[in-house]
C-alpha positions in Angstrom: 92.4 91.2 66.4 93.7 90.1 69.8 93.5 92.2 72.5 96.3 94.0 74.0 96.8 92.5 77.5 96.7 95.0 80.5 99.7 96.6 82.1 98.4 95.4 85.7 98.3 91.9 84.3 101.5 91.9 83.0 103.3 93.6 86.0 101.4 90.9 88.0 102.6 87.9 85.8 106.7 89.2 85.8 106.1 89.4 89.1 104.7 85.5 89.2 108.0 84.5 86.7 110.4 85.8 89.3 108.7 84.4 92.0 108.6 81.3 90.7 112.1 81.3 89.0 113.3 82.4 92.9 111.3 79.7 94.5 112.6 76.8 91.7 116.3 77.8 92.2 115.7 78.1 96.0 114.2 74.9 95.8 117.0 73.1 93.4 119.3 74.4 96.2 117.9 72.8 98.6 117.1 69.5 97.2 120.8 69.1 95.4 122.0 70.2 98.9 120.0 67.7 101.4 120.5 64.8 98.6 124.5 65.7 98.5 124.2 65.3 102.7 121.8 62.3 102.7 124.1 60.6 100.0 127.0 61.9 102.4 125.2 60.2 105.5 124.3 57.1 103.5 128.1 56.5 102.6 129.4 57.3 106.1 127.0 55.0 107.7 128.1 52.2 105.2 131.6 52.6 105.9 131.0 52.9 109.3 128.9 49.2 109.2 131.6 47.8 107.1 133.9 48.9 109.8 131.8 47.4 112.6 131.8 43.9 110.7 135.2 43.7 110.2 135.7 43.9 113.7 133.3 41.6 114.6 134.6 39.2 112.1 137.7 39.7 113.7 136.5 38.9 116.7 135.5 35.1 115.8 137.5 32.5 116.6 137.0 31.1 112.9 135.3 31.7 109.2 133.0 28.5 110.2 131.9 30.3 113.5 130.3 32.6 110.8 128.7 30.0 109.1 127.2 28.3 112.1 126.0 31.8 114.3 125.8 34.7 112.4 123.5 36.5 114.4 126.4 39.0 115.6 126.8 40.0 112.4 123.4 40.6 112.1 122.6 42.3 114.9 125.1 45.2 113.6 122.1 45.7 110.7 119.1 45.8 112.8 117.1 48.5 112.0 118.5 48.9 108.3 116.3 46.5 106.4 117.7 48.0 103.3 121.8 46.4 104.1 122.7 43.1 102.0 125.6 41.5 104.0 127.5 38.7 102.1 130.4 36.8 103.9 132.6 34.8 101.7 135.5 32.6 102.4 138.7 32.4 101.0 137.5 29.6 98.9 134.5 31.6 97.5 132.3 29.5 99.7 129.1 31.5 101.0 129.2 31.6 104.6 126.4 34.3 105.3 123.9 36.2 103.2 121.1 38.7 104.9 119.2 39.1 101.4 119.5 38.7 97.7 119.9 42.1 95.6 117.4 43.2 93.0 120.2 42.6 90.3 123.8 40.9 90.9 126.5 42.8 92.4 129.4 44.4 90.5 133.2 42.6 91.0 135.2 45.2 92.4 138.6 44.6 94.3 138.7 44.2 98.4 139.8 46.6 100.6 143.0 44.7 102.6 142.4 43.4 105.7 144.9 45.7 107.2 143.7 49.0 105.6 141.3 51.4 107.1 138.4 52.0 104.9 137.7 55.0 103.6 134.4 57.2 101.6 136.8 56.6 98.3 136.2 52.7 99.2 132.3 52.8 98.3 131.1 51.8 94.7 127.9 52.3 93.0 126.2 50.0 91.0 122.6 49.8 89.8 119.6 47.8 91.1 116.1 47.5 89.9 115.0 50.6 91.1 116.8 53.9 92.4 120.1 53.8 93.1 123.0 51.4 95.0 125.9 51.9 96.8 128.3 49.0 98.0 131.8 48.3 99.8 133.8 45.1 99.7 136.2 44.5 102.4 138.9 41.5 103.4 138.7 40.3 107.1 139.9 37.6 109.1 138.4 35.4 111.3 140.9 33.7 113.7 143.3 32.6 111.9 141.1 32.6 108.3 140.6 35.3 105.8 137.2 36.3 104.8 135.7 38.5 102.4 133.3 41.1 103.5 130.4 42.7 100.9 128.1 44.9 102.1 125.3 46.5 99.8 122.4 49.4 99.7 119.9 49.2 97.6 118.0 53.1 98.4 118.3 53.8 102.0 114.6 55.2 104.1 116.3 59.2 103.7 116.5 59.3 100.1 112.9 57.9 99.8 112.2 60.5 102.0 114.2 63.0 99.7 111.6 61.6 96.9 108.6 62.5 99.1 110.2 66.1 99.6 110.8 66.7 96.1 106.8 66.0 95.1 105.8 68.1 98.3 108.7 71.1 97.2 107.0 70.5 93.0 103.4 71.3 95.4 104.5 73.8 96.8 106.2 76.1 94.1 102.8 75.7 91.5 100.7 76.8 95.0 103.1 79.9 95.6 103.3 81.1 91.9 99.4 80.7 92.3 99.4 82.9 95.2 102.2 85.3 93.9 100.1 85.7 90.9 96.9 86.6 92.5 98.6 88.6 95.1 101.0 90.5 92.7 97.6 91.4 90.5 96.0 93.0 93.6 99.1 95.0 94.3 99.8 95.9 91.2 96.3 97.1 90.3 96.4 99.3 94.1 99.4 100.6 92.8 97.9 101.5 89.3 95.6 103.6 91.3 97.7 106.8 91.0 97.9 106.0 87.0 94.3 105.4 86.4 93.9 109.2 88.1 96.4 110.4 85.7 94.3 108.9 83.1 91.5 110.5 84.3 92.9 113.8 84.3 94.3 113.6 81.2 90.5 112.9 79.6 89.8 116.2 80.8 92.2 118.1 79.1 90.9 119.7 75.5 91.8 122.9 73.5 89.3 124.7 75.5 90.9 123.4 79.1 94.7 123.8 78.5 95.5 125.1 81.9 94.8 121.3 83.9 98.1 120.3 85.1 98.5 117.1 86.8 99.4 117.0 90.6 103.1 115.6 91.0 103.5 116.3 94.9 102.7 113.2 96.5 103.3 111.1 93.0 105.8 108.1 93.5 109.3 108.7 92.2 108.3 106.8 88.5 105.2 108.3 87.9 106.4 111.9 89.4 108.8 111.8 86.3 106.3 110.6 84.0 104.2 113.6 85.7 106.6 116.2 85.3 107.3 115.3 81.5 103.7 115.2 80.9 103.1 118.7 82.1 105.6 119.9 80.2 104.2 118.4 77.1 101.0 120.4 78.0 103.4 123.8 78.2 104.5 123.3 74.8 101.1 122.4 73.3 98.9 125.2 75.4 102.0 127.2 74.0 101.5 125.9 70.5 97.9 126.4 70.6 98.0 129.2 71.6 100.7 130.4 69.1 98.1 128.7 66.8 95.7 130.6 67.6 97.4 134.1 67.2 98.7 132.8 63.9 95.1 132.6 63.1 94.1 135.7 63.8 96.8 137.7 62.6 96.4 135.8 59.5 92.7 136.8 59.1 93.6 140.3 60.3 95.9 141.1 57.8 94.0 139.3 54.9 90.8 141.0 55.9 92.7 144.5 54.8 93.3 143.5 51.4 90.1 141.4 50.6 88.3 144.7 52.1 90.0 147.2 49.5 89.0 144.8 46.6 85.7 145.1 48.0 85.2 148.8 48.4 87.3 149.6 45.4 85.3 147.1 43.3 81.5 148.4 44.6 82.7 152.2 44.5 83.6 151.4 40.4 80.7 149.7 39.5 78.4 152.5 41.6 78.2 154.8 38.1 80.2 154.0 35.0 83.6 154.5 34.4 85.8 155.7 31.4 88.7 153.1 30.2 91.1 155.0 32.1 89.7 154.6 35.8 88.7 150.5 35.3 92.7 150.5 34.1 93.6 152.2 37.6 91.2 150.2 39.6 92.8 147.3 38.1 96.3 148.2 38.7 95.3 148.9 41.8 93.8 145.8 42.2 96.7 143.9 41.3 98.8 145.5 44.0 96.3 144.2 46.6 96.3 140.9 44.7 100.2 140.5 45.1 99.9 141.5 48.6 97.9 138.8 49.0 99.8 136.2 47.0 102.9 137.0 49.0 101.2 136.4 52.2 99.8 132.8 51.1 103.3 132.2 49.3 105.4 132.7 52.8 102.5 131.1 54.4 103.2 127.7 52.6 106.6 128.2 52.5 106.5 128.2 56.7 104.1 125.0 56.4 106.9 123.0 54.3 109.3 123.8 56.8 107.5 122.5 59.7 106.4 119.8 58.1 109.6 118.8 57.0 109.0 118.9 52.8 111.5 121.6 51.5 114.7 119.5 50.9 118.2 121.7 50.7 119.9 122.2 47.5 123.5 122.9 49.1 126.0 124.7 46.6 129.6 125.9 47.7 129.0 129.6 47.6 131.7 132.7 47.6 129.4 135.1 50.1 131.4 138.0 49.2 129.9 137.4 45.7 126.1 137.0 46.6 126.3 139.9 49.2 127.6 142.1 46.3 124.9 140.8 44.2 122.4 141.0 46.9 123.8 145.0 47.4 123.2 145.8 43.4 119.7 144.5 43.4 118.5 146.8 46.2 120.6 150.2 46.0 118.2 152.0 44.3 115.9 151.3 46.5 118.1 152.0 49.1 118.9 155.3 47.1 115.1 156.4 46.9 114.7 156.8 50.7 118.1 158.2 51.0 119.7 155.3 53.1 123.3 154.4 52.1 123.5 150.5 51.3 127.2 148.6 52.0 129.0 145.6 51.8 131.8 144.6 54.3 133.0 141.1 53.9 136.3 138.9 52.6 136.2 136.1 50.0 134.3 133.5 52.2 133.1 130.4 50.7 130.0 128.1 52.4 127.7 125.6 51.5 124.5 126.7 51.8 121.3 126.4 49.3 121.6 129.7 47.1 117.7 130.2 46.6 117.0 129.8 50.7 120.5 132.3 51.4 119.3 134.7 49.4 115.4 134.7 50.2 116.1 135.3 53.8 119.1 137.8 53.5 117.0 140.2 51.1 114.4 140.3 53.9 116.7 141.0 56.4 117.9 143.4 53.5 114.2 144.8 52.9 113.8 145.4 56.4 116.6 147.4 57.2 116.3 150.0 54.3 112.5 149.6 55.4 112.8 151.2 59.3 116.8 152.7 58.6 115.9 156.8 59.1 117.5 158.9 55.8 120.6 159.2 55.8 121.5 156.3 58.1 123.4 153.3 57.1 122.5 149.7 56.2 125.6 147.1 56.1 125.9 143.3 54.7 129.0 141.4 56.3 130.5 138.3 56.5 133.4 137.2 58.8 134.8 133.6 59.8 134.2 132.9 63.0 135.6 129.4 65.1 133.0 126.8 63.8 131.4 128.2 60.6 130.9 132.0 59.0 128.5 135.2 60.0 126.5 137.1 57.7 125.2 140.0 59.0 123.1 142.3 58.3 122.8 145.9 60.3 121.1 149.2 60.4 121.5 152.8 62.1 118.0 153.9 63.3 115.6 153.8 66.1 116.4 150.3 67.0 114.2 147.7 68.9 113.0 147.9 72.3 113.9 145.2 74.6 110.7 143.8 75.4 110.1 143.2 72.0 113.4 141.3 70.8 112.3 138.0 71.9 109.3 138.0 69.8 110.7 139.3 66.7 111.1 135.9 65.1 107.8 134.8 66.3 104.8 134.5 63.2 102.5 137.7 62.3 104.6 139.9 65.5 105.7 143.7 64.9 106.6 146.1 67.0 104.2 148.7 67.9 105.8 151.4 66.1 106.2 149.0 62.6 102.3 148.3 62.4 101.5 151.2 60.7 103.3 150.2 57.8 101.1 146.8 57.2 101.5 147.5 53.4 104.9 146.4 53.1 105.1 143.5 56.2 102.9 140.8 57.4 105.1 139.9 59.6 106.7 136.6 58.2 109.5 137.8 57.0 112.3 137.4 60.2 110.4 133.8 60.8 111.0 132.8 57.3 114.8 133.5 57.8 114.7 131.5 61.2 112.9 128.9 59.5 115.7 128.8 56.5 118.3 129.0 58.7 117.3 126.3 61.0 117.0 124.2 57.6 120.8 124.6 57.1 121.0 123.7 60.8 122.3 127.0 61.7 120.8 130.2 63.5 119.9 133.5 63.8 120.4 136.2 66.9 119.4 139.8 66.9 121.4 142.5 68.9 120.1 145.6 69.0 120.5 149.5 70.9 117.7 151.7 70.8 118.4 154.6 68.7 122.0 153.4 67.5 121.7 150.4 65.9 120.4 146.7 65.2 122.6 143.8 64.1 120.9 140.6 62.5 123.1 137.9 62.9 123.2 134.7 60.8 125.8 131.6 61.5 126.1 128.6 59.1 128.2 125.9 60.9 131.2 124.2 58.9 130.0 121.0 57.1 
């Protein structure tokens, strides 16, 4: 398997691709740009030439004073080996050439004698090699018309323009080279700050939650990346910790049942016992046994939800109905401990999984009856409200204390004064009914006045 190539090395080499698309556009500029001028200067000089032999053409006294002395005509090229000059008469005879062309010239109509000439007067037309420009112009000598051709083969700047373009093609492999190397070296100084990150973040474990990373004098980038990191460490030293306390309340409150099997089981088998007394250990027995099944039961059940494997099975529900049926099944209870159970709520139809509603309103339910004083009050509701329905479910009694209502949902947490009834609650019961309700996508919100009242609220939003 290949291995995964290193950030620096990869910073560094889209570094080296925009350098060297920058320096090749750069460069295209300016080569297009000094061949458009030189090409500009080539075709100005040639019609500036052409110009010059017309008027020394003009100057003659005849086309045969060409043919005998052409050396003024000549003279106008020295310096510019790269000119053909061709001076015809009006019978087509020769009457000077300065050179032959690679390959024959192109006919193309003469410019009249009495016409400036202009850029839009040049042709091109292809020798050998490169490229060729030409101009053919009508002149009179004396009293006889000539014809006047004058050709370029590749004039000395654009074979110069050649020589740049190799030197520019040099150039841009040597500066990607160096923009490579270079933007490596920077790039890995820069990773400096990273590799401490990296360094600090090897020494976090379970045992060292507390290290935090040092975003003060971070860069902008890796401040953020900072900043979110650390607070990824709050939510796991949080978890952990949560964890942890999960643990330990778990094995606290498993350790009381698993020690009354214990002692109940070695007192019984310390002398023998009559029918009757192995019947009432093992009643009693079963109690603990239950106890111990509902705590492993809710257990799981909180495991699926986190995990994300309890799927809802949504029915359309009338919650005036299942609160009344909800009501029936625990006013006798209610009735034992002299609390006075009610139900307050219009025809109100949801859709909501029936099994999940009514698990986590019967332990709101259970709860109420279990801390409601006799002779107080325990109410089930339901009222629309502007983007779904409320259930609640409320109590008269001794209420919750304020420190302690934003842990009431967390796992294995009572209230001080409800941990002397550990029979009854392990503690899972108000964070299986925010677990349910965040399953429907809803939630859950506790109000509560200390020695009046406490109101469980739960919303379902509209589907």
């Amino acid at each position: 398997m290949r291995r995964p190539m290193s950030l620096t090395l990869r910073v560094a080499m889209l570094l080296s691709a925009v350098v060297v698309t920058s320096f090749v556009a750069v460069g295209a500029y300016l080569y297009l740009t000094l061949q458009q001028q030189m090409a500009n200067r080539d075709d100005a000089e040639l019609i500036a030439k052409a110009g010059q032999l017309r008027r020394i053409v003009a100057s003659l006294p005849s086309a045969d004073a060409i043919a005998r002395d052409g050396k003024p005509l000549t003279d106008a090229l020295f310096g510019h080996h790269d000119f053909m000059l061709r001076v015809n008469a009006a019978d087509g005879r020769q009457l000077l050439q300065t050179s032959v062309t690679s390959r024959p010239l192109p006919q193309v109509d003469s410019v009249p004698a009495q016409r400036v000439l202009t850029l839009a007067d040049i042709h091109d037309w292809q020798p050998a090699t490169g490229i060729g420009r030409m101009v053919r112009a009508a002149g009179v000598a004396g009293a006889d018309p000539v014809q006047i051709t004058l050709a370029r083969e590749r004039s000395d700047r654009l074979k110069l323009l050649s020589t740049y373009a190799i030197d520019l093609l040099v150039a841009l492999c040597g500066g990607a080279l160096l923009a490579t190397l270079l933007g490596y070296v920077a790039v890995r100084h820069s990773m400096r700050r990273l590799r401490s990150v990296v360094a600090k973040a090897n020494d976090i474990s379970t045992s060292r939650m507390n290290t935090r990373l040092s975003v003060k004098d971070a860069p902008v980038e890796l401040r953020e990346l900072g900043e979110a990191y650390n607070a990824m460490l709050n939510r796991l030293e949080d978890g952990v910790q949560r964890l942890s306390g999960f643990a330990a309340d778990l094995a606290h409150d498993m350790r009381t049942p698993v020690n009354t099997l214990m002692l109940e089981t070695q007192v019984a088998l310390s002398r023998p016992r009559t029918p009757e007394e192995y019947q009432q250990l093992l009643a009693s027995n079963l109690e603990e046994y239950e106890r111990l099944a509902r705590m492993i039961e809710n257990t799981l059940f909180l495991a699926r939800v986190d995990n994300a494997q309890l799927a809802l099975q949504r029915e359309t529900l009338d919650l005036q109905v299942e609160l009344r049926r909800i009501h029936d099944y625990f006013e006798i209870l209610a009735d034992d401990v002299g609390v006075r159970l009610s139900v307050d709520a219009a025809p109100l139809r949801a859709e909501v999984d029936p099994v999940l509603l009514r698990r986590a309103v019967n332990n709101l339910v259970s709860n109420a009856i279990r801390y409601t004083p006799a002779g107080g009050t325990v109410t089930l509701a339901a009222r629309a409200v502007a983007d779904g329905v409320a259930l609640t479910v409320s109590n008269s009694g001794p209420g919750i204390a304020p420190e302690h209502l934003p842990h009431v949902f967390d796992r294995y947490y009572r209230a001080d004064q409800a941990r002397s009834d550990q029979s009854h609650s392990a503690g899972l019961g108000l964070s299986i009914v925010r677990a349910i309700m965040e399953l429907h996508g809803g939630k859950i919100s506790v109000d509560s006045q200390p020695g009046e009242c406490t109101v469980f609220t739960l919303f379902f939003k509209k589907n």
